[in-house]
C-alpha positions in Angstrom: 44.0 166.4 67.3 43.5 168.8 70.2 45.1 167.4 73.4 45.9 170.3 75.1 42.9 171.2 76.9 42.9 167.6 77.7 45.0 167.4 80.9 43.1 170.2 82.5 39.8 169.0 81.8 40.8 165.4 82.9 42.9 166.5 86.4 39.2 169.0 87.3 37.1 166.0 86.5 38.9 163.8 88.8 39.0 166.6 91.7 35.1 165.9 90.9 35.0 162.6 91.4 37.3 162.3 94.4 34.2 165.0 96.1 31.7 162.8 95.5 30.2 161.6 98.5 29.8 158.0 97.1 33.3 157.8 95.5 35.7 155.2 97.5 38.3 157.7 98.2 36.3 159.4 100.2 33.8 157.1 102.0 36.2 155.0 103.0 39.8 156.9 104.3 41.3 153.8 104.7 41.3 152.1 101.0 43.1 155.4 99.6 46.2 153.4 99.8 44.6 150.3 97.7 43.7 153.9 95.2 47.3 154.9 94.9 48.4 151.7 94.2 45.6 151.3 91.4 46.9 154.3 90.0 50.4 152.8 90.4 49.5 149.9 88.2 47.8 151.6 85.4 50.9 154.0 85.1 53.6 150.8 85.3 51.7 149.2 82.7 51.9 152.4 80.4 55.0 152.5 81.4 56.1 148.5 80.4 54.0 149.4 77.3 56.1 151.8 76.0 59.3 149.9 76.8 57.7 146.9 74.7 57.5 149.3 71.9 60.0 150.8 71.9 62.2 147.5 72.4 60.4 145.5 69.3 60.9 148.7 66.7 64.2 148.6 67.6 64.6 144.9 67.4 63.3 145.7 63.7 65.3 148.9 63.1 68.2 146.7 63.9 67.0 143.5 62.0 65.9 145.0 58.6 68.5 144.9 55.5 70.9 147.8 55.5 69.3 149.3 58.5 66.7 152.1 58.5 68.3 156.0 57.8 67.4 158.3 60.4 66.0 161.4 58.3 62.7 160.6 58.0 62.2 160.2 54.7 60.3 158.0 52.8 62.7 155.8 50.7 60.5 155.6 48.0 59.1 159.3 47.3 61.5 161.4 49.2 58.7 162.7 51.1 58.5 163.3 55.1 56.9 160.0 56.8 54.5 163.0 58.3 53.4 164.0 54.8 52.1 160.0 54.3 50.9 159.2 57.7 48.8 162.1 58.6 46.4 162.0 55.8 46.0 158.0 56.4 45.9 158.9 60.0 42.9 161.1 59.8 40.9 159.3 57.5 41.5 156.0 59.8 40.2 158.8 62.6 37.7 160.0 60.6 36.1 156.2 60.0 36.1 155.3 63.3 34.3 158.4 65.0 31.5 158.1 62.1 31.5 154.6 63.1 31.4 154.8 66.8 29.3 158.1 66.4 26.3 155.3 64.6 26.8 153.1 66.6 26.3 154.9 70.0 22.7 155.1 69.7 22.3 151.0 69.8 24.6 151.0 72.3 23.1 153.3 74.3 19.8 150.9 73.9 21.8 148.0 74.9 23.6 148.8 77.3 22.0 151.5 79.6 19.1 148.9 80.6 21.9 146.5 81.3 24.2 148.4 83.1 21.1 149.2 85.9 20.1 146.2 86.1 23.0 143.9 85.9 22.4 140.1 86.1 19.0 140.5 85.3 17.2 138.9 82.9 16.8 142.1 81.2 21.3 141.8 81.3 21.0 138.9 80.0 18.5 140.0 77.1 19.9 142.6 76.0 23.7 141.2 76.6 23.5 138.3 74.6 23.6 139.9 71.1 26.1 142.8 72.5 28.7 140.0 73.5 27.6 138.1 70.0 28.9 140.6 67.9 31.8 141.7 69.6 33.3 137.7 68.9 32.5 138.3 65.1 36.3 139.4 63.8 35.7 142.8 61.7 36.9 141.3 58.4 34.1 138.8 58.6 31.6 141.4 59.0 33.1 143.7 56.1 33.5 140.5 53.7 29.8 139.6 54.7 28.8 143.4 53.7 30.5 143.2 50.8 29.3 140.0 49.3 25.7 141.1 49.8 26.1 143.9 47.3 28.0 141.6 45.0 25.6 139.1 45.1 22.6 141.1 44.6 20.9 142.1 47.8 21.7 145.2 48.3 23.4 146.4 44.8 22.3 149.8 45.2 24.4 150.6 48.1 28.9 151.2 47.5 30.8 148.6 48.6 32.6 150.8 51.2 29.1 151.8 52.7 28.2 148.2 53.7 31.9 147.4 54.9 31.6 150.7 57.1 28.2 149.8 58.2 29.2 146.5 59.2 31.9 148.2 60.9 29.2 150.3 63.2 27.2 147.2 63.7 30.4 145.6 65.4 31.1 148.9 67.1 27.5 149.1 68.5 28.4 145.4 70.4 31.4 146.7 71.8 30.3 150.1 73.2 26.9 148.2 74.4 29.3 145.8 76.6 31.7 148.8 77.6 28.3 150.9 78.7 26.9 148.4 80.5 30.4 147.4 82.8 31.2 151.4 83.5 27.1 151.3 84.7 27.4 148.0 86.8 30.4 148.8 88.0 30.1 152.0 89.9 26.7 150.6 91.2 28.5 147.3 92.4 28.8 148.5 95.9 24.9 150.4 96.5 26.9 153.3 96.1 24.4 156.0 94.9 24.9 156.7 90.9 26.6 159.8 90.5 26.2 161.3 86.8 29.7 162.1 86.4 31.1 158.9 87.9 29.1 157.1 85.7 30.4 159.2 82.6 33.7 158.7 84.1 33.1 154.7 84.3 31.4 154.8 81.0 34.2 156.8 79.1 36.6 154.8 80.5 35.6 151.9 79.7 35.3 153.1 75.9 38.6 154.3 76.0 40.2 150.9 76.8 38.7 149.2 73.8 40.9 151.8 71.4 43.3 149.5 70.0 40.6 147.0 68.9 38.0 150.1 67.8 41.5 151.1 65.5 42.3 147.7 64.6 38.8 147.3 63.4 39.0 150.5 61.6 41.5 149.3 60.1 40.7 145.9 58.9 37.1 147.3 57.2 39.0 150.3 55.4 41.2 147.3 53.7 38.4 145.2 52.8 35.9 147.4 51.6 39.2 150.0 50.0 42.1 147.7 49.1 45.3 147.0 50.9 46.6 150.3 50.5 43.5 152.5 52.6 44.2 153.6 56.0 47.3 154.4 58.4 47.5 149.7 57.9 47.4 150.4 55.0 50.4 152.5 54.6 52.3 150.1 56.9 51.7 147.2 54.8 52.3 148.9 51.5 55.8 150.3 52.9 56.7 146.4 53.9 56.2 145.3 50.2 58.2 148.1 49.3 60.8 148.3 51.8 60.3 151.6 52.7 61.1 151.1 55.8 61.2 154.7 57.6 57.5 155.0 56.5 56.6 151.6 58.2 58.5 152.6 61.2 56.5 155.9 61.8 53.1 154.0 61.1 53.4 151.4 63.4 55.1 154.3 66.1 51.5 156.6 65.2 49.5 153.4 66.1 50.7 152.1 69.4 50.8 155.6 71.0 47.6 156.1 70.3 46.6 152.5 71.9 48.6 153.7 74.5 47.6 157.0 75.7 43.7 156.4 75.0 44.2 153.5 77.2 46.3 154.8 79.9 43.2 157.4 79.8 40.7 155.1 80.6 42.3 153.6 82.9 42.9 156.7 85.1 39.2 157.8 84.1 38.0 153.8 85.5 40.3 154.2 88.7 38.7 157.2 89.3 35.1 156.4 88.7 35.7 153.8 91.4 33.4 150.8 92.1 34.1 147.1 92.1 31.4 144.6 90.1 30.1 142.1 92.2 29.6 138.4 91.7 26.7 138.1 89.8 24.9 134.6 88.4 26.6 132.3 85.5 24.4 132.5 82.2 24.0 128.9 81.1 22.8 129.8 78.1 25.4 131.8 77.1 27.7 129.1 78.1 26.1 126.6 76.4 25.7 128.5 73.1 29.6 129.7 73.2 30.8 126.1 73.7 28.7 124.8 70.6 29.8 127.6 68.2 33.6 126.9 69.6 32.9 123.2 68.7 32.5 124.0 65.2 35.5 125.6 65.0 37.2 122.2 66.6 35.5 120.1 64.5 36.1 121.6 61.4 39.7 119.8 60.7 37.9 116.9 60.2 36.7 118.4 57.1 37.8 117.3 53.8 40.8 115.3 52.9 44.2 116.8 53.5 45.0 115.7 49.8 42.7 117.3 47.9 43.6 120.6 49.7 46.8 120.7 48.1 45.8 119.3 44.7 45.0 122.4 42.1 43.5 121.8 38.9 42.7 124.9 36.8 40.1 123.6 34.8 37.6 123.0 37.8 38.5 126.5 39.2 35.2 128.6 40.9 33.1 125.6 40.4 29.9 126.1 43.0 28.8 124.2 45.4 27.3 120.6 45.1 29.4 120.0 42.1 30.6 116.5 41.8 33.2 115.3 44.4 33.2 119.2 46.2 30.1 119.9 48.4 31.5 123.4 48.7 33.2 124.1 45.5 36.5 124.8 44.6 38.7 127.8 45.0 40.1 129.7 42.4 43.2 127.6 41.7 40.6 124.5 41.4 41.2 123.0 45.0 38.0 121.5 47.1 37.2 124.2 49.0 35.7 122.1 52.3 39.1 120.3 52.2 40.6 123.9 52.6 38.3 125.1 55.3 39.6 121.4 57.1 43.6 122.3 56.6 42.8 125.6 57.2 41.0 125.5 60.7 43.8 122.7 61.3 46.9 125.3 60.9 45.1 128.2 62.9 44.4 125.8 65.9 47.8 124.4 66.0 49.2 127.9 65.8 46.5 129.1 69.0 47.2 126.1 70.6 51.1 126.3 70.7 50.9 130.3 71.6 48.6 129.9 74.0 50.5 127.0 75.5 53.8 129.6 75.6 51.6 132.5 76.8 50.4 130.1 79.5 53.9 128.9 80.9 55.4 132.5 80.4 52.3 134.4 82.7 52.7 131.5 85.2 56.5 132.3 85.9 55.6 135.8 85.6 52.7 135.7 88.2 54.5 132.8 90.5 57.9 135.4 91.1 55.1 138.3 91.7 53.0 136.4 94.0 56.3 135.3 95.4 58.2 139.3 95.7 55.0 140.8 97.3 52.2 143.8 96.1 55.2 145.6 94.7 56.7 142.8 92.8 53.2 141.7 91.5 52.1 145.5 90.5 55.9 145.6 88.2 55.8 142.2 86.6 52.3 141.1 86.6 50.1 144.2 84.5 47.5 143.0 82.8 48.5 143.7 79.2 51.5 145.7 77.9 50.0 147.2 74.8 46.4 146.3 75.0 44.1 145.1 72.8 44.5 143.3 69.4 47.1 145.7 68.6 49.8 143.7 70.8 49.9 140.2 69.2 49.2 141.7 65.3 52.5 144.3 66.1 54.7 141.5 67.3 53.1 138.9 64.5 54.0 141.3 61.6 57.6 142.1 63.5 58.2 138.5 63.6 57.2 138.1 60.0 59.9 140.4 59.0 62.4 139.6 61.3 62.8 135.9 60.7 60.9 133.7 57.8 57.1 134.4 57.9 55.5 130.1 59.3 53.5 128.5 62.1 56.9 128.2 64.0 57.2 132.2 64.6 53.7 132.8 64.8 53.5 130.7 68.2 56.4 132.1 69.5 55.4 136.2 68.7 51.5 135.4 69.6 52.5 133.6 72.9 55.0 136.2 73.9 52.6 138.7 73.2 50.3 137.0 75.1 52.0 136.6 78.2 51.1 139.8 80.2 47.4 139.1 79.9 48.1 135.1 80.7 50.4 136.7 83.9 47.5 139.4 85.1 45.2 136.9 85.2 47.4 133.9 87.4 47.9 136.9 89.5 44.2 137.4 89.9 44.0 133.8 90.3 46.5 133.5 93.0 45.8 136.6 95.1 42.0 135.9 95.3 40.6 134.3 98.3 37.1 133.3 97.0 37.0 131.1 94.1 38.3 132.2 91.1 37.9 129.6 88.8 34.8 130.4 86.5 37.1 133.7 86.3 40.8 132.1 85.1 38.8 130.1 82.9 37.1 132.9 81.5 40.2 134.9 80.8 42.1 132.0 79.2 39.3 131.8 76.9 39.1 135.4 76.0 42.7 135.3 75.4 42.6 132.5 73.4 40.1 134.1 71.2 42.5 136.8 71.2 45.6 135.2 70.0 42.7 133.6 67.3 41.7 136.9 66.3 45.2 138.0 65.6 46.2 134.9 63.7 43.3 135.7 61.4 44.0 139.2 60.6 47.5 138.5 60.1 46.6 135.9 57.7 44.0 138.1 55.6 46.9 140.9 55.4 49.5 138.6 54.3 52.0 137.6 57.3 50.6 134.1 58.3 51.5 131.2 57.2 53.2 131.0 53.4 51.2 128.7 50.5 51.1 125.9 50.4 50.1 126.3 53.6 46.8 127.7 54.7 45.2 129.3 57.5 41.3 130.3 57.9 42.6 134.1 57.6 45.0 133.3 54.5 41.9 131.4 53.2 39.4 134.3 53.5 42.3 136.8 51.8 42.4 134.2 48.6 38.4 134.4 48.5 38.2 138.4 48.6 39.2 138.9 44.7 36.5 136.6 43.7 34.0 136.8 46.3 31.5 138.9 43.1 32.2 135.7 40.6 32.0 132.7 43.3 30.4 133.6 47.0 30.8 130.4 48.1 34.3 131.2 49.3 33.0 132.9 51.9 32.7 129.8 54.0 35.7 130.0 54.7 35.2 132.9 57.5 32.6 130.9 59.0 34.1 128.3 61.3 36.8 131.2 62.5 34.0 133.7 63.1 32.2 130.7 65.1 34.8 130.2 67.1 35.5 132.9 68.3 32.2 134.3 68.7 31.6 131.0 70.8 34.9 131.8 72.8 33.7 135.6 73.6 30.4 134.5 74.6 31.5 131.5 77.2 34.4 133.7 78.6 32.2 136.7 79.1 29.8 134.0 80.6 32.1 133.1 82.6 33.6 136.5 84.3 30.2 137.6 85.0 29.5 135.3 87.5 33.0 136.1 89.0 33.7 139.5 91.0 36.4 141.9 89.9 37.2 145.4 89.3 38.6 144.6 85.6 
């Protein structure tokens, strides 16, 4: 990694962009103050973000059984932690530059036409499958790759080919909607496009999304390479064998780089300038996100809560339509539908509850900023504190090994998580003087499917809930093994990947017909 040119080159491009005649500091002398204090918030939240690093790996330094030595060694091989993170860490690199790199064409296609013409039909067009893919979670996406080379389709491509290309296909949706915001959003005023405010905007905006373009690196190279692949990979192999030093450094390696590429575009968005204005709600959108999130709700009425417990060997991997299972049966012989049902009814309860924490905690949060003034609100009120998906999967997995891995502390670590985002957007909320409402409602949505997403993923690597228990990510980590013998299990990921497709697409409905510089 070379980062030293990096400050240069980043301090002359922003001398650029403060000399472009459309750029806000200039045109208008008298919002330079509103500036500083952007750049004020984007450097507090780094700031908070680092402290809530920091203060969880110590809370597991000082938590873990016999404490942690302080030499840096791997307990298990005697090696430096830097000897087994840095080869992980550059392949993870590596598998997400391919990945972006293949997807940036797509992108490009999507995005560009959208970001000039923003709530247009052509916006709408082109959005539509963008936002669609970015609400598929990446493990559904490399399972569904996967399974179509075990089951025939495409048999004469490697199974780590068609998890990595479903990997760029999810990456295209994401740099599409992160192309098309940096483009509308330096346009929002009729300011006059500038080339290097829109690469500005447009890297930027790229830049913020690094802990869920890492996350989903990460996810696809344990899919399609086994539990072991990647810098996660490492981290989860040194939990099972209590190598803690090595966990440490992984999860250290991680969140700095969520960090500083998103402290980066933040300063690179701040300085592109622009503010999106209101544009017109997409019905359709809203309408097809609310369906697909009704699936989701109404799949705990699946099955009988019974037969999801009961195991019977000798109907194990039976296929769908056998007698008395419509779907199947798993590979311990339990009715699969009845799974999906018990499933989707742990995951909910566990959003629900953490959403329901993450909501009280941002409303005390925003109320005493609101109530101590612009200062106040900039210090307690940032919008996230390590962004992304990275956040609630960190504190999940530290509150699996701190306490007893069950619903009870996923809530409570998902919620608390969850609470800076909840707190940014009651701010929003409360400091707005048109109506924000289609906006609030968009971001509790988006967190929602946030808090989802991360009860999934830590459920597929092991840290959600504990059998007999089962949760649609825990469910979808049982069918992996046997997806080649019995595909069927991979109805299981459907009604999660609904739902929180149908949550990105009615949030992102939403906040487009709100204005805002986020």
């Amino acid at each position: 990694m070379r980062l030293g040119p990096a400050g240069p080159n980043l301090f002359h491009a922003w001398c650029v962009l403060h000399r472009e005649p459309g750029c806000r500091a200039r045109a208008a002398p008298w919002r330079r103050g509103a500036m500083r204090t952007t750049y004020t918030e984007r450097l507090i939240r780094f700031g908070l973000g680092l402290a809530a690093a920091a203060l969880l790996l110590w809370l597991l330094r000082e938590s873990l059984p016999g404490g942690m030595p302080g030499d840096g060694l791997s307990l298990r091989t005697g090696q430096p932690v830097g000897e087994l993170i840095a080869p992980a860490l550059g392949t993870t690199l590596g598998n997400a530059a391919a990945a972006l790199l293949f997807a940036l064409p797509a992108a490009l296609l999507l995005g560009v036409p959208a970001g000039f013409r923003p709530h247009s039909v052509i916006d709408r067009v082109l959005q539509a499958p963008a936002v669609a893919v970015m609400g598929v979670p990446a493990f559904t996406a490399a399972i569904l790759g996967v399974w179509l080379i075990m089951s025939g389709p495409l048999d004469h491509l490697r199974l780590a080919g068609a998890a990595h290309g479903a990997l760029t296909v999810l990456l295209a949706g994401w740099l599409a909607r992160a192309i098309r915001d940096g483009l509308a959003g330096t346009r929002g005023e009729g300011v006059p496009l500038a080339p290097v405010r829109a690469v500005a905007a447009v890297l930027g905006r790229i830049l913020q999304q690094t802990g869920n373009i890492l996350l989903f690196t990460m996810v696809v190279e344990v899919v399609a390479r086994g539990s072991g692949a990647g810098v996660w990979g490492q981290v989860t192999t040194a939990v099972l064998n209590r190598d803690f030093p090595v966990f440490h450094a992984g999860l250290w390696v991680l969140i700095a780089l969520v960090l500083v590429g998103h402290l980066l575009g933040d300063l690179l968005v701040t300085a592109a300038g622009g503010t999106r204005p209101a544009g017109r709600l997409s019905r359709g959108w809203l309408v097809i996100g609310c369906l697909l999130f009704v699936l989701l709700l109404a799949a705990p009425l699946l099955g009988d809560a019974s037969a999801a417990l009961s195991a019977d060997l000798s109907l194990r991997l039976l296929p769908p339509g056998s007698e008395g299972h419509a779907l199947g049966t798993d590979h311990m012989g339990r009715d699969v539908l009845s799974r999906i049902g018990a499933g989707a009814r742990t995951s909910l309860a566990i959003a629900g509850g953490a959403m329901l924490v993450a909501a009280l905690g941002g409303a005390v949060l925003a109320g005493i900023g609101l109530a101590t003034g612009r200062v106040g609100s900039a210090v307690l009120t940032p919008r996230v504190a390590v962004p992304g998906l990275v956040g609630p999967v960190v504190a999940g997995l530290a509150g699996a090994l701190i306490w007893r891995p069950g619903i009870i502390t996923l809530i409570v670590t998902l919620g608390v998580a969850s609470i800076p985002a909840m707190g940014w957007a009651f701010r929003r909320f409360g400091m707005s003087k048109g109506q924000q409402g289609a906006a609030l409602l968009g971001l509790v949505l988006l967190a929602f499917a946030q808090i989802l997403l991360a009860e999934f993923i830590l459920g597929l690597f092991g840290f959600g809930v504990m059998p007999p228990s089962a949760s649609l990510g825990s469910l979808v980590r049982d069918a992996m093994p046997h997806l080649r013998q019995a595909p069927h299990l991979l109805w299981s990921a459907l009604p999660g990947a609904a739902g929180v497709m149908g949550l990105f697409l009615a949030g992102h409905a939403l906040l487009d017909a709100a204005p805002g510089e986020e």
